[in-house]
C-alpha positions in Angstrom: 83.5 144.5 113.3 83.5 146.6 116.4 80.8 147.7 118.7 80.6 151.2 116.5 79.8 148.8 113.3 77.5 147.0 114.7 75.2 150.0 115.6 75.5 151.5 112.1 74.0 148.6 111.2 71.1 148.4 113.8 70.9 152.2 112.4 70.4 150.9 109.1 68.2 148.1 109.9 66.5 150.6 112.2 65.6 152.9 109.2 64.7 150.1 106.5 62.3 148.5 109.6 60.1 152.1 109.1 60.6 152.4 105.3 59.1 148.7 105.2 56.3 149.1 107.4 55.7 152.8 106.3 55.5 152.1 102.6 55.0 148.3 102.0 53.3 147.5 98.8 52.9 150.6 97.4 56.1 150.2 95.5 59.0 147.6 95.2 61.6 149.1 97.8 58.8 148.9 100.5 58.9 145.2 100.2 62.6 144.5 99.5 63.2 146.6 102.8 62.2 143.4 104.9 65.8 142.9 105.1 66.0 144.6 107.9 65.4 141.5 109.9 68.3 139.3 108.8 70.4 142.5 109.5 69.0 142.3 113.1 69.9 138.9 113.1 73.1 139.0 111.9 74.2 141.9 114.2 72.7 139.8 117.5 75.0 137.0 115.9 77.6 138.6 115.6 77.7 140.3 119.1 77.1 137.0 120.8 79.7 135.5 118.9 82.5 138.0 120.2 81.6 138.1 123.7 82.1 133.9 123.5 85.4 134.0 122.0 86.9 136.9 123.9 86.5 135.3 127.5 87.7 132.1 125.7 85.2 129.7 127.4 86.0 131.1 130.8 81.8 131.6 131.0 79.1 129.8 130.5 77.3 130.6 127.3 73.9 129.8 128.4 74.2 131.8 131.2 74.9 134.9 128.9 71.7 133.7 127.1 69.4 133.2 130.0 71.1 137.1 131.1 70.8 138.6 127.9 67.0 137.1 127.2 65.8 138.8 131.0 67.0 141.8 129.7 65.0 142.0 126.9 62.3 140.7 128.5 61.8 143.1 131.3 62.5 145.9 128.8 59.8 144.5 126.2 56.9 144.6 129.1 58.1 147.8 130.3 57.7 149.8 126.9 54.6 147.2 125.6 52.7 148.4 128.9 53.8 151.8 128.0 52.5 151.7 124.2 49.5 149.3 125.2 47.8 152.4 127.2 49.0 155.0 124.3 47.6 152.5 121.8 44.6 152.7 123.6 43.9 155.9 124.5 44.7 157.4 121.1 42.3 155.6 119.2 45.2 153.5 117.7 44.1 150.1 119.2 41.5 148.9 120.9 41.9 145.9 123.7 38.6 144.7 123.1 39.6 144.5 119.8 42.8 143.3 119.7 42.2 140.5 122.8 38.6 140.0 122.8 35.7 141.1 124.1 33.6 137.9 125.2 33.6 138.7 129.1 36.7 139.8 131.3 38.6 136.2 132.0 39.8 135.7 128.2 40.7 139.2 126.9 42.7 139.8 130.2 44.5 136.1 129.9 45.2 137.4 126.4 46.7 140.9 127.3 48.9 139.4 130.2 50.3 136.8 127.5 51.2 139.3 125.1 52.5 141.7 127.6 54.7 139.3 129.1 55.5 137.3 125.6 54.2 134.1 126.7 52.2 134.4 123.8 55.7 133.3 121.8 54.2 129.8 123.2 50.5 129.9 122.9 50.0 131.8 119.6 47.5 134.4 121.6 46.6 137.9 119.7 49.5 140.3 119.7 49.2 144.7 120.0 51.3 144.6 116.8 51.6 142.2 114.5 55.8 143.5 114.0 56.2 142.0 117.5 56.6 138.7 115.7 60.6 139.3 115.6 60.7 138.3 119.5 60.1 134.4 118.0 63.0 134.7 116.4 65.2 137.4 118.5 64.3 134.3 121.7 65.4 131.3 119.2 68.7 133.0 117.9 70.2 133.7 121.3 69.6 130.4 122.9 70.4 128.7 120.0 73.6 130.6 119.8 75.5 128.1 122.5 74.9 125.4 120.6 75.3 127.3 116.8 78.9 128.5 118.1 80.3 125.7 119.0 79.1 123.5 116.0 80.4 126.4 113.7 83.5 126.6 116.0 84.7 123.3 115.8 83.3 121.8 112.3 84.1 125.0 110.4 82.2 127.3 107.5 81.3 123.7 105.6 79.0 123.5 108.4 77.1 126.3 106.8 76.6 124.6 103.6 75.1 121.6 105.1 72.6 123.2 107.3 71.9 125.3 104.6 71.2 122.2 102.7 69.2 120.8 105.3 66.5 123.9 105.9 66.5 124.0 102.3 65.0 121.0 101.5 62.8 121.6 104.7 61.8 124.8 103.0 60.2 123.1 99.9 58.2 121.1 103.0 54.1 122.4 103.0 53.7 124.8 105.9 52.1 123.9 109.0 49.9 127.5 108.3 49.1 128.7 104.6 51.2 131.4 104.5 54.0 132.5 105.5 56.4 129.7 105.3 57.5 129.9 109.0 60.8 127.6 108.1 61.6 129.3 105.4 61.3 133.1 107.5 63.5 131.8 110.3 66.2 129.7 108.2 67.8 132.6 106.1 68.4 134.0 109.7 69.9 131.2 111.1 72.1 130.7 108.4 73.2 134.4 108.6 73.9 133.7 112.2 76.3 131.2 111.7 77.8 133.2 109.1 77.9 136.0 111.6 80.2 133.2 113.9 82.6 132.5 111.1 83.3 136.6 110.5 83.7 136.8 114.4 86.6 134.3 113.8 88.2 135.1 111.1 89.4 139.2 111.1 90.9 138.9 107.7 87.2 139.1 106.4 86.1 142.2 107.9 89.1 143.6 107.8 89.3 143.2 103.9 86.2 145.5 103.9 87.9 148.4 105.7 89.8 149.1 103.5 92.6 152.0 104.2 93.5 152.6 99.8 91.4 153.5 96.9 92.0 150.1 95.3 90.4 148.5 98.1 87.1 151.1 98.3 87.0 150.3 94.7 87.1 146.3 95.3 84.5 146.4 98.4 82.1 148.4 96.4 82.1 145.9 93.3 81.7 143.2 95.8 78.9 145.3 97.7 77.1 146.5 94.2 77.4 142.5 93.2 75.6 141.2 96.7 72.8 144.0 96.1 72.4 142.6 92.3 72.5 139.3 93.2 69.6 140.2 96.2 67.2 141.7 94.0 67.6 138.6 90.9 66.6 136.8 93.9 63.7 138.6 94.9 62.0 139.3 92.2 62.2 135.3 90.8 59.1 133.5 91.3 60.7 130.9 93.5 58.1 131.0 96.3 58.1 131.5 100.3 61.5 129.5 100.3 63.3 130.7 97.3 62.0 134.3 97.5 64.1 135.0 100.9 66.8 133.6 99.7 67.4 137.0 98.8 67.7 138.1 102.7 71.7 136.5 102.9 73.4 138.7 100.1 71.2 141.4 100.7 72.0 141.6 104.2 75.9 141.0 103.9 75.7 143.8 101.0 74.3 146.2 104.0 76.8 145.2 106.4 79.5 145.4 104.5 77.8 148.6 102.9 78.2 150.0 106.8 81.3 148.7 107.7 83.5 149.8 104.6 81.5 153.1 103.9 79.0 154.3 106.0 82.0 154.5 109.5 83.6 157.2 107.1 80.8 159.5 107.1 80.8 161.2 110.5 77.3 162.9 110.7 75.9 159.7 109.1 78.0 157.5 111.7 76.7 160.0 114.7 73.1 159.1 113.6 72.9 155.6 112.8 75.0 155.2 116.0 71.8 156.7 118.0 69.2 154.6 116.3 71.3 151.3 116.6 71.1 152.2 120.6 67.6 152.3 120.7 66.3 150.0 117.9 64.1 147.9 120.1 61.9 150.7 121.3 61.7 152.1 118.2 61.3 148.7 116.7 58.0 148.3 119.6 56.8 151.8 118.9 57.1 152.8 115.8 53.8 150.9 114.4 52.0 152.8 117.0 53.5 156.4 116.3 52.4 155.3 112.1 49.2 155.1 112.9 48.9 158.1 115.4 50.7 160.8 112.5 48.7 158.9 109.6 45.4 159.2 111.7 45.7 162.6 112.7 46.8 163.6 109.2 50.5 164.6 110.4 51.9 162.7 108.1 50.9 161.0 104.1 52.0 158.6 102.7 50.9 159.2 99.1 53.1 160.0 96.0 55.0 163.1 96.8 55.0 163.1 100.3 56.9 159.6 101.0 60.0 161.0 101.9 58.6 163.8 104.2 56.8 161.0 106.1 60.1 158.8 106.1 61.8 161.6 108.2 58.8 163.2 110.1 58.4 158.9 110.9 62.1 158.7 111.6 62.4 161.7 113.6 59.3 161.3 116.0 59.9 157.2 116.8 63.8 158.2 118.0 62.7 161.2 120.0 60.1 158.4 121.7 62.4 156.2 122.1 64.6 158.0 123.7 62.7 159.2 126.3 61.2 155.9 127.2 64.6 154.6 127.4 65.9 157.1 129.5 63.2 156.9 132.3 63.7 152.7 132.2 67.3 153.7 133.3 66.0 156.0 135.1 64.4 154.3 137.0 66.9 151.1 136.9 63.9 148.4 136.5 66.4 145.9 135.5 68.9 146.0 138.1 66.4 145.3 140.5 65.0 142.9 138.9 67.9 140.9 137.7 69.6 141.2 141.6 66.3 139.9 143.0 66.4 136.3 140.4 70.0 136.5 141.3 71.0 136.7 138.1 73.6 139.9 139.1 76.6 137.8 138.9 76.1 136.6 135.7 77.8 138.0 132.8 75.9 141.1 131.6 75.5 141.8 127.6 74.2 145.2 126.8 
């Protein structure tokens, strides 16, 4: 899987992520495209996975982590301050609102949380509610150290048994009503692991790139079989546990989906390839942009206009994105940053 595949499928995940949030329960593909999330998963997996086995323990694995998660970080409060003060002076969100309004000390301990994710800790009022991924996005890559090297050294079975494990943890009463917060992280987990085991073993991907007919005509049974399998799942009444079960096959159908199929199409490949590069600002500001065309009546989202909105949703978050992108290179917040907490000798991930 190379560095091409896996921005197809941030592409994808990119575009399911605004089907989801654009159209979610107002019909059945809304909901089923919450997949998205296990695809961000297993793609941040994956990555982490090959940059720990091609300098063959010649680096330190939680120093990539601790690099990798001050990236992210200064680029979340960069663009969060940015839509904070669009939020707000479109009529999209208001602080008060969002932060509280009982006096200045509280709302303002509340905003700087948010802004600078500390929240992740204290459970503090966030701008959007999508920014919950960060939880997970924090807990995958420092995890990933000690994921690799269990995976690494005990094997695929290991799979199984943690599988086991957060299973039976699954069917556990939540500490809140709903969701299940075990059961939303543990799919991801697993897929991570999975992720590990693909970075290892070639023979896997490489069976799903295939160069004959025979073996287009093989990866798409497979691929039409992990979709079928993903939607049984999903629409069984199994509950918070057993209902994203359906995020594992349904996100290997996607990734195998991009990597056998979707590389082929050029166009297709030259767009997802954009969006994968800048899914976390779209992935920030793409609630806000919703609400600013749907407000202003730029956009519906009734019966018949769903798939103008898709595109005019699509269109507007990546040309967003890529601005605010370009002027944080611009104006090259993170290399200062990360050469002033001497991090700048540490191995960078992009």
């Amino acid at each position: 899987m190379t560095k091409t595949d896996g921005e197809i499928c941030k592409g994808i995940a990119v575009c399911l992520l605004l089907f989801h949030h654009l159209f979610d329960g107002q019909f059945y593909l809304g909901g089923y495209a919450v997949v998205c999330v296990p695809i961000f998963a297993f793609v941040t997996g994956f990555g982490f996975s090959e940059k720990y086995r091609l300098t063959d323990g010649s680096i330190n694995f939680f120093s990539v982590s601790a690099v990798s998660a001050t990236k992210t970080w200064i680029h979340f409060v960069y663009i969060a301050i940015i839509v904070l003060i669009v939020s707000e002076l479109m009529g999209v969100k208001s602080i008060p609102d969002v932060y509280g309004s009982d006096g200045i000390g509280q709302p303002a301990i509340n905003l700087i949380l948010n802004i600078s994710q500390l929240n992740i800790f204290t459970g503090t009022p966030r701008l959007y509610d999508a920014w919950w991924y960060m939880k997970l996005y924090y807990l995958i890559i420092f995890l990933m150290p000690l994921l690799y090297t269990i995976v690494k050294k005990m094997g695929p079975l290991i799979i199984l048994g943690t599988w086991l494990f957060f299973g039976v943890a699954g069917f556990l009463p939540s500490p809140r009503n709903s969701p299940n917060i075990i059961s939303r992280y543990f799919e991801c987990i697993i897929l991570v692991m999975i992720a590990i085991v693909f970075s290892h073993s070639e023979q896997i991907l490489r069976f799903f790139r295939p160069e004959k007919l025979s073996g287009y005509i093989i990866s798409a049974f497979i691929i039409v079989a992990l979709f079928a399998l993903s939607v049984i799942v999903r629409q069984a009444s199994l509950g918070d546990y057993g209902n994203n079960l359906f995020y594992i096959p349904g996100t290997l159908a996607f990734v195998f989906f991009c990597v056998s199929f979707i590389r082929k199409v050029p166009f297709l490949r030259t767009v997802l390839v954009a969006l994968g590069r800048h899914s976390l600002t779209i992935f920030l500001s793409h609630i806000m942009l919703k609400y600013i065309l749907t407000n202003y009546g730029i956009i519906s989202t009734g019966e018949g206009y769903r798939c103008i909105a898709f595109f005019v949703l699509l269109a507007a978050s990546f040309l967003v994105a890529f601005v605010l992108d370009w002027s944080y290179k611009a104006l090259r917040i993170e290399s200062v940053i990360i050469k002033k907490i001497k991090l700048g000798n540490s191995l960078s991930i992009s």
